[in-house]
C-alpha positions, -999 to +999 in steps of 0.1 A: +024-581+261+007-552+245-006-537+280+035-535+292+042-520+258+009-497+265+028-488+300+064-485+288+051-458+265+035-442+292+065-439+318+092-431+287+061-395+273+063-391+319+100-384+322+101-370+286+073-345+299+090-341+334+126-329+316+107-304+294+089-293+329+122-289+343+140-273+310+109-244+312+110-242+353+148-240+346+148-213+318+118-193+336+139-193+365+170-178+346+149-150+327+137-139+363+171-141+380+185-118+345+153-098+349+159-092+387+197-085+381+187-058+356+155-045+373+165-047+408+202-050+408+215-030+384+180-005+375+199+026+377+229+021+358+205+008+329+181+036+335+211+061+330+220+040+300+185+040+283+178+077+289+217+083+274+203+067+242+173+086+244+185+122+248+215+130+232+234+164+236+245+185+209+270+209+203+261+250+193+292+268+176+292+302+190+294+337+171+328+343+165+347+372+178+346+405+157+380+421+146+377+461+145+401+487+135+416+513+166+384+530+167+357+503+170+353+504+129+339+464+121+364+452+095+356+412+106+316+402+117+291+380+113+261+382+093+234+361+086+235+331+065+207+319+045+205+289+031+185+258+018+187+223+035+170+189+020+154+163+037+155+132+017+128+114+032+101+140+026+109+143-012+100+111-039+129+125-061+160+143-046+168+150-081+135+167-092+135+186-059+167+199-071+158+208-107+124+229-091+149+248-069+171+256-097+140+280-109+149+303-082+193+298-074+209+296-105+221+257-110+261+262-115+257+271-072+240+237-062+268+210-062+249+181-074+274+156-075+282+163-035+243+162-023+237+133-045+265+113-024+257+129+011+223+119+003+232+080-002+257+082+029+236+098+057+201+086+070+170+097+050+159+119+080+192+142+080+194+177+065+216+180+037+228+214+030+223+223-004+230+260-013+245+284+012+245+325+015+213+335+000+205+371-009+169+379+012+154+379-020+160+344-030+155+331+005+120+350+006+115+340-030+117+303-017+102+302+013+069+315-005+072+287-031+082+261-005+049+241-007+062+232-041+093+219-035+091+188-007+118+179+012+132+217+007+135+235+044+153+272+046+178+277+079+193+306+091+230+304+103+258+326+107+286+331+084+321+356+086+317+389+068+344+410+057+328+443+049+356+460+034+369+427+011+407+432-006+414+463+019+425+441+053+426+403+036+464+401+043+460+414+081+429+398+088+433+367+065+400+342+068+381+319+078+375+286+065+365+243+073+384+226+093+408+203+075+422+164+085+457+181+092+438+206+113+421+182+137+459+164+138+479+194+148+454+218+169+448+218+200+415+193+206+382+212+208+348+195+201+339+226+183+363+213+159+347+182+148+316+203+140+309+199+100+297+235+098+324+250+119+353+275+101+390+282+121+411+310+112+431+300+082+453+331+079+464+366+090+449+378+127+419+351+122+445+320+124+473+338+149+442+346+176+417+323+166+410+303+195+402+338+219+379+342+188+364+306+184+346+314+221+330+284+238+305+261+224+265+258+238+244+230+234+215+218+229+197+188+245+171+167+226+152+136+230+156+110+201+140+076+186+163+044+183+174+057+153+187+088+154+154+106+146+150+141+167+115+142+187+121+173+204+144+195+222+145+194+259+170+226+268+191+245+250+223+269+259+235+292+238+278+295+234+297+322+243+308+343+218+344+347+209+366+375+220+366+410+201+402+416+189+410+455+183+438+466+161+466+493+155+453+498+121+430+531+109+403+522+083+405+558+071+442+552+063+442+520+051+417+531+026+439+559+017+470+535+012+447+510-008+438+537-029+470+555-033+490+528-042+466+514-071+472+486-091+508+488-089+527+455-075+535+471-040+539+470-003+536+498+023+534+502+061+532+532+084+541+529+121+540+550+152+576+555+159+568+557+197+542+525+203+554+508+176+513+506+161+508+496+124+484+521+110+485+510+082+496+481+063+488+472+022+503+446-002+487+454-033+471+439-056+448+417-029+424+395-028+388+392-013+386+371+018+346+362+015+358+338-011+374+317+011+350+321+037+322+312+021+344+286-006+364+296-034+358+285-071+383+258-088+383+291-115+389+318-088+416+297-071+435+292-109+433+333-112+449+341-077+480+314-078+483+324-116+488+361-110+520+369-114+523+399-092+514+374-060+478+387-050+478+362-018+517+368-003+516+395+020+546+415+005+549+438+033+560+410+058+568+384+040+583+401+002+622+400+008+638+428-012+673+441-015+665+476+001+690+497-019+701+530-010+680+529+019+704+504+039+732+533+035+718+550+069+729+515+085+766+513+066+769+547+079+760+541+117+785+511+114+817+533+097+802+562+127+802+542+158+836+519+149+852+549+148+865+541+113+853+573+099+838+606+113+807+624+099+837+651+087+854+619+062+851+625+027+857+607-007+857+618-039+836+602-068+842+601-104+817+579-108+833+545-108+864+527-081+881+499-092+886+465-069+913+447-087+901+437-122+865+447-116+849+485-118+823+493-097+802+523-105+779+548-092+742+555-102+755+586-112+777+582-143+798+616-143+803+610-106+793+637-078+828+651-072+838+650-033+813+644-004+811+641+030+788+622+046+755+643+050+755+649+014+767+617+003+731+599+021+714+631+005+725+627-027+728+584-024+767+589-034+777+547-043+812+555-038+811+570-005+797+540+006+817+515-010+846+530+010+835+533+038+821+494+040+853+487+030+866+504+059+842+493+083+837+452+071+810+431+065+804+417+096+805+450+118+776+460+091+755+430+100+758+436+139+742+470+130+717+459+106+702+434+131+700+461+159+682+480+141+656+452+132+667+438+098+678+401+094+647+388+119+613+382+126+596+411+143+572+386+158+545+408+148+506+398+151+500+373+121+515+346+107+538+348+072+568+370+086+600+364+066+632+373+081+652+387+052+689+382+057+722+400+071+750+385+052+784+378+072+813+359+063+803+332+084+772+327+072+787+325+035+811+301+046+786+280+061+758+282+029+784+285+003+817+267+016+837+296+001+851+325+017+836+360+016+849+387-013+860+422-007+834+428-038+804+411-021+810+437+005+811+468-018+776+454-028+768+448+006+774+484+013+748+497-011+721+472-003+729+449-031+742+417-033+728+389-006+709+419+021+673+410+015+647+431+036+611+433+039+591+468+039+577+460+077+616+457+089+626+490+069+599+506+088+614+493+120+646+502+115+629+534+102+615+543+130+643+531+158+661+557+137+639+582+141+627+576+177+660+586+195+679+549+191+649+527+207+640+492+204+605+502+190+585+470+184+556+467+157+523+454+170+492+450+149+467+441+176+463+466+209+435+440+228+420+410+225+393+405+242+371+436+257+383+478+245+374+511+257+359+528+230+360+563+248+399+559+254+408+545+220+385+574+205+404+600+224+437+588+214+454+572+247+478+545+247+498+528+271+537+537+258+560+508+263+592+522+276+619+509+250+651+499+255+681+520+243+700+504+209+731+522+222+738+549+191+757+578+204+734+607+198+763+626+172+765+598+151+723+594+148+718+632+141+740+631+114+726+601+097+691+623+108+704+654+088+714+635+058+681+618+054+667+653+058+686+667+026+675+639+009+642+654+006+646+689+023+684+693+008+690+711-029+706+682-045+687+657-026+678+626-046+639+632-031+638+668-033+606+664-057+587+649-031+591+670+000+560+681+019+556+720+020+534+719+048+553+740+076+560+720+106+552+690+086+585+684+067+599+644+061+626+630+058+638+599+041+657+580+017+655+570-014+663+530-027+663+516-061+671+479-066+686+460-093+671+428-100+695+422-129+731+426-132+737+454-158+765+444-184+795+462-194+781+468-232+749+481-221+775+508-193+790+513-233+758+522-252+735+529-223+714+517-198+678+514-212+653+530-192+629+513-169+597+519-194+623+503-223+627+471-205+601+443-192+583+449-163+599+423-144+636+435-156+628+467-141+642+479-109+624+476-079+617+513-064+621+521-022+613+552+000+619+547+038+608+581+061+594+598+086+577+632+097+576+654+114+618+658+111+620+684+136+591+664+159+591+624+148+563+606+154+556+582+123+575+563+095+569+550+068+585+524+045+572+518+007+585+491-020+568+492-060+584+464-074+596+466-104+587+505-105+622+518-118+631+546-095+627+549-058+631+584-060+600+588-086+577+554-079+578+553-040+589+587-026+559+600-038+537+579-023+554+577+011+549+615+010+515+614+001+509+585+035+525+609+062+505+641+048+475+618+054+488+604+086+493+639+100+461+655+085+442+624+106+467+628+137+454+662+151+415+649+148+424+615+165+449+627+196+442+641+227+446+681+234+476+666+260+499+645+243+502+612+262+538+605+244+574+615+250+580+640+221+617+635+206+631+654+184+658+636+160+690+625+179+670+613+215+672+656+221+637+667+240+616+691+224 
């Protein structure tokens, strides 16, 4: 019994061994047939996959494209960027680290709270940036004490540089990171999802900024399984972004700047021929390394707190009533109707009546009769509220917008307002209420709804001065590539311009009117002509109300500009343009709030077309590449 109990144990441990056997002859024979479909099979899509995990490729930003003024002059580079990195893993205590480095930056520029965080969210091995844009002396400073501070390394980068700060921040505009709603509306890049990498965020940087991105390198490094860099393999360096040359002269830019001072202001001077900006300031400013390099919580509160509006580009985007200096435009209208000639003449006593209400000239004793040279050169209200009346709102707007007001320009940056034309229509279709005979009395004068900006009173400026052409603005002459010796000369390619369609009788006599205005004996800019022979403007004078004046104060007197509050005061225009007897740039100029356009504004638009023309002769070739004009489309 106990010998087939002996043997029954036996035969049961046999087959018990025997299924193991087979389990392990079962399970060996799987691993090999995996191991052979891996090894054999499939050994070169695995051996792609592995050496993917090994190397990985990384992206280089390139240098970004310089901006320079007409003559090659850097106003947009790159510099060097020196800065301090930490490496968590190579430092017992981030924050003592931190507290030794603070001997040598001050401690308000390390943002503790942020490397603290990036510190706990990114692998111990990473480089944390810690302080950026260094002076050499700090960076040398550190580097010499860096055996003292573990886990500290120093980099070198590259960073945007605007040498010249406030002077071209609202042309320019700057750089800065690249934000969530960025990545969702640009057009996809891989640069873009770089953490150190800056797009244009304004001005010429945002409107060209892919030509200036260029084209990202890379660099190809070998890699543990976690991430760790062993070395790098290859590297290609990115192609640097395109150069982008502008209309603008640094020399005269400065001398705008500098000229206009710290009054609230906007000014532009074009080439009445090319249509190149050569010069365009919106004072006060603002300095665009802040933003390249990151503005301050405090610095932001000061800029968006200014009242005088440091960050608006007034010259583009400032929408003014332009005054007196829309009167060239009634008077084209009333001219080319046929609803006056330039013989018609009204008499002012210094006020007209419209039914219940009086409406009054600048002038309180009136200026007795006109015709209509004089009544530009003197800025004669009355004139002109007759002959709008004669002539009608809407026939004004189709003249306006010919002449460039009412609509974007389309001009190199980003910002543009269009102002606005009133017409009956459009009232109808804001307001629901028909138009008012009164609304185009004001209309007449450049009152009322007409809102402008200084870049479209240039245009309409110069389309006045060029002969009746379609001149259009530009800010940028290439992008990409410029031939220094051509630009240094003076040579231009000149865009043939369409015709606006003024009859040549009717612009000459707007032309002589805004000649007495400066040149005349009564003209209301008579103060600010320029003596210079052969160098004589032309213009007119605008002042604005932004207040309605009341009846008591017409009683007892209008209190003058200094009396009042600087933002009651009235805002002060000049539009012009020189040579008169040889055109070739114009010039439109708003101070706000600066009382009178004849004594705020004419001024300085004189001073800006002496300086043009004192630069013009050292900058243009002995044979001038343009069509000279004189005013009216005659030849010289």
């Amino acid at each position: 019994m106990a010998n087939d109990q002996h043997k029954e144990k036996g035969r049961l441990f046999t087959r018990r061994a025997l299924m193991m056997a087979g389990g392990q002859a079962a399970l060996m024979s799987a691993l090999a047939g995996r191991l052979y479909y891996l090894q054999v099979l499939h050994s070169d899509q695995y051996t792609t996959m592995a050496d993917e995990n090994r190397m990985n490729i990384q992206l280089l930003a390139p240098l970004r494209g310089q901006i320079v003024d007409r003559f090659g002059v850097e106003i947009a580079s790159n510099r060097h960027n020196y800065r301090v990195v930490l490496i968590p893993e190579q430092t017992k205590s981030v924050e003592d680290t931190l507290e030794a480095l603070a001997q040598f930056v001050p401690y308000e520029e390390i943002d503790l709270e942020r490397v603290l965080k990036e510190v706990k969210k990114k692998r111990s091995f990473v480089p944390i940036p810690v302080v950026d844009n260094l002076t050499w002396d700090q960076f040398a400073r550190i580097n010499v004490h860096s055996p003292d501070l573990p886990g500290i390394q120093m980099d070198v980068g590259a960073t945007r540089n605007y040498p010249y700060g406030e002077l071209f921040a609202h042309i320019v505009g700057y750089v800065g990171a690249v934000s969530e709603k960025d990545l969702q509306t640009l057009e996809a890049d891989p640069l873009l999802e770089l953490p150190e990498f800056r797009i244009g965020k304004s001005g010429i940087e945002k409107f060209y900024d892919k030509p200036l991105r260029g084209k990202a390198g890379y660099s190809r490094v070998e890699a543990n399984a976690y991430g760790r860099i062993i070395r790098e393999l290859n590297r290609e360096e990115g192609t640097p972004g395109t150069e982008a040359v502008l209309t603008i002269d640094k020399k005269l830019q400065e001398f705008t700047a500098k000229r206009m001072g710290a009054d609230s202001a906007a000014a532009v001077v074009m080439d009445i021929h090319t249509g190149d900006i050569l010069s365009m300031v919106s004072v006060p400013s603002f300095d665009p390394n802040a933003f390249a390099n990151g503005i301050s919580s405090k610095e932001w509160k000061e800029l968006v707190s200014n009242s005088k509006r440091p960050l608006g580009n007034k010259a583009i985007g400032g929408q003014y009533p332009p005054g007196s200096t829309f009167k060239m435009i009634v008077a084209l209208a009333a001219l080319e109707t046929g609803v006056i000639t330039d013989s018609h003449e009204v008499f002012c006593r210094g006020h007209t009546n419209l039914g219940k209400h009086r409406f009054h000239c600048w002038k309180r004793g009136g200026h007795g009769k006109l015709n209509l040279e004089n009544a530009i050169s003197q800025s004669c209200d009355i004139y002109f509220y007759d002959i709008a009346r004669k002539v009608g709102v809407d026939r004004i707007a189709e003249m306006a917008h010919r002449f460039g007001l009412g609509e974007k320009s389309d001009i190199d940056i980003l910002g543009e307002r269009a102002g606005l034309i009133p017409t009956k229509a459009w009232k109808y279709a804001v307001q629901g209420v028909k138009w008012q005979l009164g609304e185009t009395y004001n209309t007449g004068i450049g009152q009322g709804f007409v809102l402008t900006t200084p870049l479209q009173l240039a245009v309409m400026t110069a389309r006045l001065a060029n002969g009746g052409k379609v001149v259009k603005p530009r800010l940028v002459r290439t992008v990409g590539g410029r031939d220094t010796d051509a630009l240094l000369l003076g040579e231009t390619n000149v865009e043939e311009f369409p015709s606006i369609g003024i009859t040549p009788s009717s612009l000459r006599t707007v032309l002589r009117g805004m000649n007495k205005v400066v040149n005349g004996k009564r003209g209301s800019a008579r103060a600010a002509k320029i003596k210079t022979e052969g160098w004589e403007m032309a213009g007119k004078t605008g002042t604005a109300q932004v207040r309605r004046i009341s009846k008591k104060e017409r009683i007892e007197g209008v209190r003058k500009a200094h009396e009042r509050p600087w933002e009651e005061r009235d805002h002060a225009l000049f539009v012009g343009f020189a040579p008169y007897n040889d055109p070739r740039y114009a010039v439109a100029v708003i101070v706000e709030h600066g009382g009178s356009g004849s004594k705020a504004a004419a001024p300085i638009a004189r001073d800006l077309l002496q300086e043009t023309l004192r630069l013009d002769p050292l900058r243009r070739p002995s044979h001038d590449v343009l069509a000279r004009r004189k005013p009216g489309g005659t030849d010289a």
